[in-house]
C-alpha positions, 0 to 999 in steps of 0.5 A: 636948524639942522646938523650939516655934514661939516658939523658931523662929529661923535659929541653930536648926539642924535636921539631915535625916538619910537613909540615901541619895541617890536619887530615892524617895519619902523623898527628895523629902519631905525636899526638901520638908520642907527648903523649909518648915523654912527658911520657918519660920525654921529653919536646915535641912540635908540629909544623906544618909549615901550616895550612889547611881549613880541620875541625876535628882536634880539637879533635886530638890536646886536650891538645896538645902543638902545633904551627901553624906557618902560618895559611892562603897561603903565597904570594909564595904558588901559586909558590910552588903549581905549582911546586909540582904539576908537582911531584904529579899530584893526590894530593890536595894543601894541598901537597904543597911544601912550601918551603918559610917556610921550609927555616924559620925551623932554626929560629924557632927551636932557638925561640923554644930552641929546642934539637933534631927534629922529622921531618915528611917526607923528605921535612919537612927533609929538614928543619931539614938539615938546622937546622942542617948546622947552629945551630948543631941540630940533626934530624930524618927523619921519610918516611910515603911513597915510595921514586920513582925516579922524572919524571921531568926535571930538577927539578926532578933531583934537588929534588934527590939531596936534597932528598939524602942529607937531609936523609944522614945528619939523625941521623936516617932515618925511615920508617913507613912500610918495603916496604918503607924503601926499597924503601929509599934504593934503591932509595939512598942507605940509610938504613931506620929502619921501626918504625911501629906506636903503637897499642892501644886497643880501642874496641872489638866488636863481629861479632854477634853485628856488623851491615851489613857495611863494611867500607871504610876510606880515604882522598880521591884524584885520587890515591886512586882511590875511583871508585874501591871500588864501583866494590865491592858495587855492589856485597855485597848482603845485605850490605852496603859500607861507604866512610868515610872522606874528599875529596882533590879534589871537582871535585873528589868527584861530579864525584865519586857521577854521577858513583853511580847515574848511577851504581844505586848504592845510596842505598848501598854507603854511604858518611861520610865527616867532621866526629868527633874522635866519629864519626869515631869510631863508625863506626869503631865498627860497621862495619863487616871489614874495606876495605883498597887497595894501589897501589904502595904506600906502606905507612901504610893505616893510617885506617888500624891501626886505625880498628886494635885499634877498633879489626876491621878485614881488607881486603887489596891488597898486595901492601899495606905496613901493608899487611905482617903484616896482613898476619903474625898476620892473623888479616884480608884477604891479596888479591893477587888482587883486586877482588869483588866477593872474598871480596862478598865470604869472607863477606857472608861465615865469622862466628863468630869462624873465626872472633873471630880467627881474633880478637884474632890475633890483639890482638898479634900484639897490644902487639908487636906494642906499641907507648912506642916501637914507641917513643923509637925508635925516640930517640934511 
């Protein structure tokens, strides 16, 4: 059953359901899809079922109506850490698992008086599912990442199960790029409609006031393998590559920091944690392009989006999800491989004419991609 537009109405409360509070990707677009449900008339709630230590948020969540529902580690986490550990061996404890709290969903979509959830990923999914089973809520499951078949035993096969009950019981189930809503169907043979996040226009900077910086953005763990980009240090004359955002790892990081000591490499890599929304976007008008690889996870690269809102030209591989997109709107370069001295090419030979083309091709792509256009589609 979903909530149509001639329904729409603030005594419809819609629940957006997330696993944790931190500054990712999925975070920002359920701010976001917040916003626009209460333009379109719904009463609208975040609820994140655990916090994190990760500062910067603040700014994300002004004027947001949002609940924490634990804000420390439960006497099971160390349990449910193990176990996702065993699924996702790059990732940090902020991908935990808890299933202690996603159990609690139920309970709280009734203390909450909620209609319809919006569930961010197939484990806060699960959640939905359950409220689903005993209060006769509809959900919507929202996949930010490709859906891979689980190497552990057992367990592995355990988490399929339910993986392919929580999506089949959706209302609907979306993806956030085409590569994984296929994935999700390949995987359980269940049709994910791909809801690409709003574009909004933020700033435009021409190539003639931009500085020597190219940019990097992550929340940097093992997968996003953070030692490749330094290839590309190393071959950029006269510029500069930022790291921008937190670690999961600590160990990460010190062993990232011995490789630029010993590329000679301090110069020109620079560091950028804790950054403020401000922060950031400076470094967003600043920077020539934004740099952003995927391998095999075909999710959006949420600082993809956030340069395309900034009219930042990017350089990705075809592995990562927004690439089709780049490629269509000619917004950036698409590389068919990981390779330096052609990003060093692409920097040095770029003038103003090209990039002012780039520009004009974000622009097109912002008019399609609206979070209007995002927010319909959760409900309709």
């Amino acid at each position: 059953m979903f909530l149509t537009f001639r329904e729409s109405r603030f005594d419809v409360r819609v629940l957006i359901l997330l696993r944790m509070l931190w500054t990712a990707g999925a975070q920002r677009i359920a701010v976001n899809e917040y916003r626009w449900l209460k333009k379109l008339g719904y009463d609208a709630q975040i609820v994140f079922l655990r916090a994190s230590n990760t500062k910067g948020y603040e700014e994300i969540l002004k004027d947001v109506d949002y609940t924490v529902i634990r804000k420390t580690s439960g006497p099971l986490t160390p349990v449910f850490s193990a176990i996702t550990k065993k699924f996702a061996k790059d990732r940090g404890s902020e991908s935990t698992v808890d299933l202690d709290l996603i159990l609690k969903t139920p309970e709280i979509a009734k203390k909450k008086k909620a209609d319809y959830l919006v569930c961010h990923d197939q484990w806060a999914g699960l959640g939905g599912y359950l409220a689903k089973k005993t209060l006769g809520l509809p959900y919507v499951v929202f996949i930010h990442e490709k859906l891979s078949d689980y190497s552990v035993p057992l367990l592995g096969k355990l988490a399929t199960d339910v993986e392919k009950k929580v999506l089949e019981n959706a209302e609907k189930v979306l993806a956030v790029t085409d590569k994984v809503a296929k994935t999700v169907e390949e995987k359980h043979g269940v049709r994910a409609t791909v809801n690409f996040p709003g574009l909004d226009e933020l700033s435009s900077t021409p190539l003639s006031q931009k500085e020597n910086l190219l940019l990097t953005v992550a929340f940097w763990d093992k997968g996003r393998k953070p030692e490749i980009y330094l290839d590309i240090a190393e071959k950029i004359g006269g510029h500069k590559l930022i790291f921008a955002g937190n670690w999961r790892i600590p160990e990460l990081k010190r062993d990232f920091l011995i490789k630029v000591g010993k590329r000679g490499l301090e110069d020109k890599v620079l560091l950028k944690e804790g950054l403020s929304e401000k922060e950031l976007t400076g470094l967003y008008k600043k920077s020539k392009f934004l740099l952003r690889f995927g391998f095999g996870e075909y999710g959006l690269g949420t600082p993809v989006v956030e340069a395309l809102q900034h009219t930042l030209p990017v350089i990705v591989n075809e592995e990562l999800g927004t690439s089709s997109l780049i490629k269509a709107y000619k917004c950036g370069y698409v590389l068919p491989d990981i390779n330096p001295n052609a990003v060093a090419e692409i920097v040095s030979s770029i003038d103003e004419e090209q990039y002012t083309s780039m520009q004009l091709g974000i622009s097109k792509l912002r008019n399609v991609y609206t979070w209007e256009r995002h927010a319909r589609q959760l409900i309709s």
